[in-house]
N, C-alpha and C positions, 0 to 999 in steps of 0.2 A: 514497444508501445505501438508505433504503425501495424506490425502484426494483427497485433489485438485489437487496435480499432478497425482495420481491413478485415477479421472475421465476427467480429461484430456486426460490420454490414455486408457481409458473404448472408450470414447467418438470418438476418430479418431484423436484427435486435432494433428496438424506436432510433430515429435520430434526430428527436425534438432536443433540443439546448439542454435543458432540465434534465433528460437521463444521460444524456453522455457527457454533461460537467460531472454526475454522480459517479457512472461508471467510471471517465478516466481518473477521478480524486482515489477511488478505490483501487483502482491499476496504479495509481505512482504510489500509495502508502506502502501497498504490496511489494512492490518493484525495490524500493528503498527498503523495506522490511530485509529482502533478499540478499541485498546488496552490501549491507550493514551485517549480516547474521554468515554471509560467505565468505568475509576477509578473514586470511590465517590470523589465529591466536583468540579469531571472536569467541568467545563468552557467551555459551548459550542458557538462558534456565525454564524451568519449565513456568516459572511465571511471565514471560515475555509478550508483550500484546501479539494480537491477533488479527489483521483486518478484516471484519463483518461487513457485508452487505448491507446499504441503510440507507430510506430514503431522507432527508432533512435532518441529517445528525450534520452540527458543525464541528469540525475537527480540525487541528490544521496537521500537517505535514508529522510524521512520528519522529522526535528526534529524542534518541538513547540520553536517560536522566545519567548526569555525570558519577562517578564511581568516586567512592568513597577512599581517601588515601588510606592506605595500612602502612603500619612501621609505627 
């Protein structure tokens, strides 16, 4: 995350409150997207959410809908 906010302002990108609460809400969904989808045995499908770019979408945090017992 420091990365990305350090090229973010390498870069020009605004640094009014408003777009970098947006950008980093989008950098952690991402980030945890990642994070969640790289542990061994993860379960990938192709319906899996995506994080999109948005300005005023309220979301909170992605957290994986729990799995259905089998047996």
């Amino acid at each position: 995350m420091q990365l990305l906010l350090a090229t973010a302002d390498e870069i020009g990108a605004p640094s009014d409150p408003e777009f970098r609460s947006a950008l980093v809400g989008y950098l952690e969904w991402g980030t945890r997207l990642a994070v969640i989808n790289s542990q061994p045995g993860a379960e990938l499908g192709t319906d899996a959410p995506m994080p999109a770019w948005g300005w005023g979408e309220v979301k909170g945090p992605y957290l994986p809908e729990p799995r259905a017992a089998t047996g």
